[in-house]
N, CA, C and O of each residue as an XYZ file, in Angstrom:
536
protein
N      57.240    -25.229     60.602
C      56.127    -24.387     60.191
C      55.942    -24.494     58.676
O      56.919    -24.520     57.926
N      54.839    -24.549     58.286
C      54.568    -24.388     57.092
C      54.407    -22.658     56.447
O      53.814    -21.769     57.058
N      55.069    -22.489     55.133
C      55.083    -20.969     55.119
C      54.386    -20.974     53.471
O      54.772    -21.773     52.618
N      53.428    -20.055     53.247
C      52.272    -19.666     52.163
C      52.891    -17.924     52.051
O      53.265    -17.306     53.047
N      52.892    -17.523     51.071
C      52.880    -16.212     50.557
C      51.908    -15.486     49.258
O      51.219    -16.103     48.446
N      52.090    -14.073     49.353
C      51.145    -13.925     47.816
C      51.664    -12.487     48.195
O      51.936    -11.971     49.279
N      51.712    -11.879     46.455
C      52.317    -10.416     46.041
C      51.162     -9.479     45.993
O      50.562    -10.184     45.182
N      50.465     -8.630     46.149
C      49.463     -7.997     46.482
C      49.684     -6.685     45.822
O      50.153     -5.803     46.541
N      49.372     -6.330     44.295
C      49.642     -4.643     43.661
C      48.685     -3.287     45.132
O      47.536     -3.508     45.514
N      49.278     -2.419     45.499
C      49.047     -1.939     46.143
C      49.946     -1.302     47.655
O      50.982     -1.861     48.018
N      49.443     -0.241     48.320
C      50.569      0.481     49.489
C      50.111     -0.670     50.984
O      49.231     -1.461     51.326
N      50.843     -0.328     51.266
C      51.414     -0.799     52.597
C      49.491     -0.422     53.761
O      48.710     -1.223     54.273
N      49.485      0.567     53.723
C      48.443      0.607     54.283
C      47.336      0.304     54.072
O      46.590     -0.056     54.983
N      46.875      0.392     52.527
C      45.828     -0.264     52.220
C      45.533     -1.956     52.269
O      44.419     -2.480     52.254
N      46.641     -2.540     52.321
C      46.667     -4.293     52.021
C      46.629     -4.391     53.080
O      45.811     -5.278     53.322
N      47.306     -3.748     54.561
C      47.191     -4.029     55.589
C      45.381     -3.809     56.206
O      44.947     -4.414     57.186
N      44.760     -3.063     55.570
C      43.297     -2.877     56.297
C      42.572     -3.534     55.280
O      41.420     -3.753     55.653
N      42.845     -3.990     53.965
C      42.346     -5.295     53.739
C      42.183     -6.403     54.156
O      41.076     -6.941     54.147
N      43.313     -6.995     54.630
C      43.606     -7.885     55.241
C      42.964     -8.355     56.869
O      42.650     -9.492     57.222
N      42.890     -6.899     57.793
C      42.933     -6.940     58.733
C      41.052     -6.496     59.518
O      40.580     -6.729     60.631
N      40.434     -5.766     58.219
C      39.358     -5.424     58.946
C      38.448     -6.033     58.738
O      38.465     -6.531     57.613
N      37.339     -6.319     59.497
C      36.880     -7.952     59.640
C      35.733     -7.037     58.345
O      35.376     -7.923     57.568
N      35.223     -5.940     57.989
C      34.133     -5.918     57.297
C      34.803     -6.183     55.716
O      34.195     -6.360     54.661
N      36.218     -6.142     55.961
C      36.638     -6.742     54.260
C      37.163     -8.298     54.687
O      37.613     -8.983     53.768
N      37.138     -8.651     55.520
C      37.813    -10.383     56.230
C      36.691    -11.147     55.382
O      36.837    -12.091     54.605
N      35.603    -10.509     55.733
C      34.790    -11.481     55.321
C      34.007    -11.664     53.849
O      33.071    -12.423     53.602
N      34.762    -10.626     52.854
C      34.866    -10.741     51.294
C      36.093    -11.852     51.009
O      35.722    -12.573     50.083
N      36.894    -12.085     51.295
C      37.782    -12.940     51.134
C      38.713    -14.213     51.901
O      39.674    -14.907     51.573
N      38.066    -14.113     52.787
C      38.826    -15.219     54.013
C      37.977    -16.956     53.649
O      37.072    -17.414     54.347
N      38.345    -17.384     52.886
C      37.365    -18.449     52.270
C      38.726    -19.631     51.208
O      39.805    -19.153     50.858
N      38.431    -20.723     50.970
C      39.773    -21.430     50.361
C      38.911    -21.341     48.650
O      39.474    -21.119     47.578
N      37.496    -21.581     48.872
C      36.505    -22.105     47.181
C      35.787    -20.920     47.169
O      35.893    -19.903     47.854
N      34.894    -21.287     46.098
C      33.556    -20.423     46.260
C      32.521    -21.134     46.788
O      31.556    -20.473     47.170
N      32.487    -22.234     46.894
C      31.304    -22.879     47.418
C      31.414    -22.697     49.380
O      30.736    -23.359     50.165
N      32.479    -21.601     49.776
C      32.443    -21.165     51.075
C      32.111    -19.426     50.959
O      31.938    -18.521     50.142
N      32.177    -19.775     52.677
C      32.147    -17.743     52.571
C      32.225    -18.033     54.190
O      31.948    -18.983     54.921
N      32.793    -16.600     54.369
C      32.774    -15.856     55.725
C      31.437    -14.776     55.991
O      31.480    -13.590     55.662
N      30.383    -15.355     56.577
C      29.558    -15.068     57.161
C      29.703    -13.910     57.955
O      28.842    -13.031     57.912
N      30.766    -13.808     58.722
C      30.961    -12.619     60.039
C      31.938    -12.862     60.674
O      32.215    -14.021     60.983
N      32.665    -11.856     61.006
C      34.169    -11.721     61.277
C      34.064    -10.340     62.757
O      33.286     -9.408     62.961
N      35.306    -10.887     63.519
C      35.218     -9.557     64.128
C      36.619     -9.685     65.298
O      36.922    -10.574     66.094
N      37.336     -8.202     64.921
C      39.426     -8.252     64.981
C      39.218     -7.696     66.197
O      38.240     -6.981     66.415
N      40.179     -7.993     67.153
C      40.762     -7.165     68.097
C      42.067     -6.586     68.740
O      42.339     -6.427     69.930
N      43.013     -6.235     67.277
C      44.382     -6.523     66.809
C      44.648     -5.486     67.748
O      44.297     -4.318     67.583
N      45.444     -6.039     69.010
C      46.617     -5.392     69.811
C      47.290     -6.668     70.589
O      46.910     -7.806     70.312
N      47.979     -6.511     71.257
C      48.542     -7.671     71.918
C      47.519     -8.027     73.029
O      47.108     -7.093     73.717
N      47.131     -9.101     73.240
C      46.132    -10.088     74.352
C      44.686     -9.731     73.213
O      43.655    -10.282     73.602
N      44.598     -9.248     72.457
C      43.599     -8.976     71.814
C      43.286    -10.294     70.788
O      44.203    -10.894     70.228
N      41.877    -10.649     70.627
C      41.149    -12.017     69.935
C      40.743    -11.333     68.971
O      40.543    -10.128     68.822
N      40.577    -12.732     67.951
C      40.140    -12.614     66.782
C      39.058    -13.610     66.455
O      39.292    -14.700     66.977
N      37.800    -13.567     65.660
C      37.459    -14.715     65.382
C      36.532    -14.188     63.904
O      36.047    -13.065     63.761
N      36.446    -15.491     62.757
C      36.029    -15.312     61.684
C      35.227    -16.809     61.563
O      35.555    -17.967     61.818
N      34.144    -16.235     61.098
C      32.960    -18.005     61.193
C      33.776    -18.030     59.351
O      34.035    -17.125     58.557
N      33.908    -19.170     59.316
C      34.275    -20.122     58.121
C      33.253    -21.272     57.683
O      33.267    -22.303     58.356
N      32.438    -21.180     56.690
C      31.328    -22.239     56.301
C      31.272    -22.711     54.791
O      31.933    -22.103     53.949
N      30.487    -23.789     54.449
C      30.213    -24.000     53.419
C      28.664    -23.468     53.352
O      27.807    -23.531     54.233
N      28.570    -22.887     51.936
C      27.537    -22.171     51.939
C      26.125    -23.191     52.045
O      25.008    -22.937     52.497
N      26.475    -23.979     51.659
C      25.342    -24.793     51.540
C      24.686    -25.075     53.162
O      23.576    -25.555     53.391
N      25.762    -24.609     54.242
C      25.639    -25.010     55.854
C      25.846    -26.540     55.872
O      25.295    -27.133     56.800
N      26.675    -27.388     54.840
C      26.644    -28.814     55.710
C      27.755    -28.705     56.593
O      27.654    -29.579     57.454
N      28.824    -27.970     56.755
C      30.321    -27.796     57.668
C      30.323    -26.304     57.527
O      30.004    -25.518     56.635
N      30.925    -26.185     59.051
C      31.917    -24.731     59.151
C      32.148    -24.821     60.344
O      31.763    -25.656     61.163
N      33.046    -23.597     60.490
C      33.931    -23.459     62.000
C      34.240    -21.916     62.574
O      34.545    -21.239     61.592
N      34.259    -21.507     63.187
C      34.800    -20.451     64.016
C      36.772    -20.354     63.891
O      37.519    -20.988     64.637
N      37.054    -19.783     63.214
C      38.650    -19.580     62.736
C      39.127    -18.478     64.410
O      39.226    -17.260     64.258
N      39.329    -19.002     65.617
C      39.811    -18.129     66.590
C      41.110    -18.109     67.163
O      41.621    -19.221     67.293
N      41.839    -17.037     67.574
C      43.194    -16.396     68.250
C      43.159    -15.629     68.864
O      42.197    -14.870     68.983
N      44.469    -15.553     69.617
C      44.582    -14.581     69.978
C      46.058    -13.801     70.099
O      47.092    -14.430     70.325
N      46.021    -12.349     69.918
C      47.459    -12.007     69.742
C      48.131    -12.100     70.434
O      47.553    -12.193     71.516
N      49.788    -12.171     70.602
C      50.882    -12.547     70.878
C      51.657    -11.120     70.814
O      51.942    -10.514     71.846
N      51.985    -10.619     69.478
C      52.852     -9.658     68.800
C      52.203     -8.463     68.110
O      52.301     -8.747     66.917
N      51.781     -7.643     68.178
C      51.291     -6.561     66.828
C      52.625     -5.394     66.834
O      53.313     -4.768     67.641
N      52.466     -5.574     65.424
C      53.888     -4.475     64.893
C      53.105     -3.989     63.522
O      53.104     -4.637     62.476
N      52.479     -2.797     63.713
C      51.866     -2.366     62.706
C      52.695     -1.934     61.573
O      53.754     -1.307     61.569
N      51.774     -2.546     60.327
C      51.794     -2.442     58.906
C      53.442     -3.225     58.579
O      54.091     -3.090     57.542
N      53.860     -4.104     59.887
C      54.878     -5.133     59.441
C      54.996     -6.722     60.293
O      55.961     -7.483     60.358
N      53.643     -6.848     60.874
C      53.598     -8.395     61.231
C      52.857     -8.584     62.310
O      52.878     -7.742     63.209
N      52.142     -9.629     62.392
C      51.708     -9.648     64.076
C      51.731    -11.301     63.927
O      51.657    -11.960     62.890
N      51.856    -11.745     65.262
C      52.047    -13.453     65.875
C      50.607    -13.640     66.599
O      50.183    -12.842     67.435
N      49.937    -14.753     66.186
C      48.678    -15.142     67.094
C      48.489    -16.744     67.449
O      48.701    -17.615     66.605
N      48.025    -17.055     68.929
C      48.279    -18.434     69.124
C      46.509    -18.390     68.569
O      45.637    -17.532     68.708
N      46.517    -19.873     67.844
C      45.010    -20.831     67.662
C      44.580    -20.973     68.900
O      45.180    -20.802     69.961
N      43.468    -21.307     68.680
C      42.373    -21.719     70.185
C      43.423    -23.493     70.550
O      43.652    -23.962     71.664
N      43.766    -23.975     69.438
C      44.556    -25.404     69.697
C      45.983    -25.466     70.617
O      46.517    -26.414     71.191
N      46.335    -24.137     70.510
C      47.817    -23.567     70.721
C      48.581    -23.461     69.221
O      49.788    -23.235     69.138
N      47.994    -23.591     68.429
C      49.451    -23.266     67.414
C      49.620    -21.886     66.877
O      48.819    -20.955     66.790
N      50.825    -21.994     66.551
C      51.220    -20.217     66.661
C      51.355    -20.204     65.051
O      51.782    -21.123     64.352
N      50.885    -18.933     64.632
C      50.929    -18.640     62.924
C      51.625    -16.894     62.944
O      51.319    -16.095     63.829
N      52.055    -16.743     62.427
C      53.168    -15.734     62.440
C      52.814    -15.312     61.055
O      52.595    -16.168     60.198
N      52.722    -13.579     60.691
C      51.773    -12.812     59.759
C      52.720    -11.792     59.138
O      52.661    -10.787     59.846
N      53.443    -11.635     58.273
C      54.248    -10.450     58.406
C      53.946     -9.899     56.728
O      53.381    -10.653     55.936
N      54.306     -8.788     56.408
C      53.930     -7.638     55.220
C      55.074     -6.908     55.125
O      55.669     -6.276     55.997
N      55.485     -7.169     53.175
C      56.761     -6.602     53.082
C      56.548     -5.636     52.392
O      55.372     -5.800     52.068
N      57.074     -4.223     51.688
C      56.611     -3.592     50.837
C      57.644     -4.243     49.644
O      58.705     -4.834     49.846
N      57.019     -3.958     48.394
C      58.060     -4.693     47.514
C      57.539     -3.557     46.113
O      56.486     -3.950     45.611
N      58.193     -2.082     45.359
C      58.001     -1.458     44.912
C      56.694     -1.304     44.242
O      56.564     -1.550     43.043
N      55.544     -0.827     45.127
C      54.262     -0.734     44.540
C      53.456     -1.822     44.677
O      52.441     -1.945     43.992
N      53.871     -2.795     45.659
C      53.222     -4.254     45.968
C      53.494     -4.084     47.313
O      54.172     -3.228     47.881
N      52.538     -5.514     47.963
C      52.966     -5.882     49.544
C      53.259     -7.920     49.306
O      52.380     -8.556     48.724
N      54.279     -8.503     49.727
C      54.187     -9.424     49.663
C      53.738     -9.486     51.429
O      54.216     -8.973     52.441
N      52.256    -10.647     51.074
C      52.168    -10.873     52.808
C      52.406    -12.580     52.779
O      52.108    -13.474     51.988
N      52.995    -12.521     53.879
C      53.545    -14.080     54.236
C      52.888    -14.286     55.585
O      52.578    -13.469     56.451
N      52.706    -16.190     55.500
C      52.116    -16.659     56.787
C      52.966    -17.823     56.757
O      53.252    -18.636     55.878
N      53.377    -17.632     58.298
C      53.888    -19.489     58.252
C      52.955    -20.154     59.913
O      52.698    -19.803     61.065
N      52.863    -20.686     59.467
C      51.552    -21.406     60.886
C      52.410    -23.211     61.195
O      53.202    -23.907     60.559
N      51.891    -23.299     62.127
C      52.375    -24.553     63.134
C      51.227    -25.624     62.388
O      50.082    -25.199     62.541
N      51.307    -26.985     61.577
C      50.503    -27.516     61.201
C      50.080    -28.152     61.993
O      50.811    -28.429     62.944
N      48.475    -28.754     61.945
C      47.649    -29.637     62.834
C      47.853    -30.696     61.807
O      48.127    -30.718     60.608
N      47.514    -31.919     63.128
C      47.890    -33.301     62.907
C      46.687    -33.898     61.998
O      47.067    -34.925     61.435
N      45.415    -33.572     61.705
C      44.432    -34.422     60.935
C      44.882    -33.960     59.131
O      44.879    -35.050     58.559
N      45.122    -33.223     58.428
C      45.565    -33.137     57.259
C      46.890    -33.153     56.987
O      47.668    -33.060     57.937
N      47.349    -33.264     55.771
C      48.767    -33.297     55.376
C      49.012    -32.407     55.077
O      48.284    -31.724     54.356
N      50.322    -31.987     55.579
C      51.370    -30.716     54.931
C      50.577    -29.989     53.892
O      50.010    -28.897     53.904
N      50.685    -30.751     53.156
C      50.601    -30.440     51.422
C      49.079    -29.794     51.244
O      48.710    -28.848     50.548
N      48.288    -30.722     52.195
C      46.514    -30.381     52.414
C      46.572    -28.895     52.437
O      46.453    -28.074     51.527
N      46.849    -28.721     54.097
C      47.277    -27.713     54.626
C      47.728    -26.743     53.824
O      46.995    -25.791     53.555
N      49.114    -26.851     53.279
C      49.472    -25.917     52.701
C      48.811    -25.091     51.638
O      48.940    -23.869     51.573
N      47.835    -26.079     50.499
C      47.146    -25.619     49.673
C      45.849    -24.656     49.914
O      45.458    -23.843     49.077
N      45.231    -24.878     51.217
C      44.016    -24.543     51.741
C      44.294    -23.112     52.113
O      43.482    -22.233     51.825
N      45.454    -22.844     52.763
C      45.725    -21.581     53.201
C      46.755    -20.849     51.973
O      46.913    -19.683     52.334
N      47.517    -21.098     50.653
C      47.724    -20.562     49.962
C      46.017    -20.153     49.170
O      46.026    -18.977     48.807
N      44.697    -20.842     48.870
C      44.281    -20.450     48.427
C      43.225    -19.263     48.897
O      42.726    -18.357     48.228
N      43.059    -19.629     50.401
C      42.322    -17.915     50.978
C      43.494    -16.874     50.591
O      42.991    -15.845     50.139
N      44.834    -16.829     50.629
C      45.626    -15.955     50.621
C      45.278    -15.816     48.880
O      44.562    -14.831     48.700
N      45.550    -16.430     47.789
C      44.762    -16.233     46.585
C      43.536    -15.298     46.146
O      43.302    -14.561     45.189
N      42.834    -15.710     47.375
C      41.744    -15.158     46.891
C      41.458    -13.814     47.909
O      40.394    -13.224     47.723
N      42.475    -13.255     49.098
C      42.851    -12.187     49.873
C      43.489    -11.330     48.138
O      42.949    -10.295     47.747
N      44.379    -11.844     47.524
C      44.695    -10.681     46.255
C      43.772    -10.615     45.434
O      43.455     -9.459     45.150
N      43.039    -11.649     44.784
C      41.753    -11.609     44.273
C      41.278    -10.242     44.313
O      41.283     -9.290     43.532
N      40.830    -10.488     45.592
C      39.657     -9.217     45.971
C      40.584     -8.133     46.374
O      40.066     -7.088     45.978
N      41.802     -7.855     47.023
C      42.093     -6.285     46.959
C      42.816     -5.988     45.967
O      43.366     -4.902     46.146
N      43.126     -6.582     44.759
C      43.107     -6.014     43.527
C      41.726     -5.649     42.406
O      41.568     -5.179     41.280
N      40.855     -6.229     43.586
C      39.722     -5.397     42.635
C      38.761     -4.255     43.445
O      37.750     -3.782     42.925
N      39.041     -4.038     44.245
C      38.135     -3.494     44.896
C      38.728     -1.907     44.926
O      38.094     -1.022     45.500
């Protein structure tokens, strides 16, 4: 698995409904600015789906980001398989007046590690971005 993290100033509950509710998903679920999340919408319990449209603004590419849950353990992790089967595993630590949230996900075979890895450290980038300002 590949594993991405980021330190987040803020409580446990608030980073968690940042993170998790699709009407803030879609202020920050993006790798550039030349993307955006259009529309998002959670159905966080176990057998419960998720899906977030992912585009370039310009509309030449985008995709439907979909799962579905596995695990929910509120305000400390939940497991969701991809529409591909790969499993990405979500968990939230408190760390004195911060949340570190960590992802480690099953990589797909068309990009490299390293691709990969950068693409999803930088939505998580830009997930603290925005709930340190908002």
């Amino acid at each position: 698995m590949i594993t991405v993290s980021v330190e987040v100033v803020g409580t446990m509950e608030r980073i968690w409904d940042l993170f998790t509710n699709p009407n803030h998903v879609i202020c920050w679920n993006y790798a550039s600015e030349d993307w955006h999340a259009p529309w998002s919408k959670n159905d966080l319990r176990v057998n419960g789906s998720f899906a977030t449209r992912m585009e370039a603004k310009d509309g030449s590419f985008g995709f439907d980001f979909e799962g579905v849950y596995t695990e929910v353990d509120l305000y400390r992790g939940y497991t969701y398989v991809l529409e591909d089967g790969r499993k990405v595993i979500v968990s939230f630590e408190e760390n004195d007046g911060s949340v570190v949230v960590r992802e480690a996900f099953d990589p797909e075979s068309e990009n490299t590690h390293e691709r990969q890895r950068y693409g999803w450290q930088c939505i998580l980038d830009n997930f603290k971005k925005y709930a340190e300002s908002v």
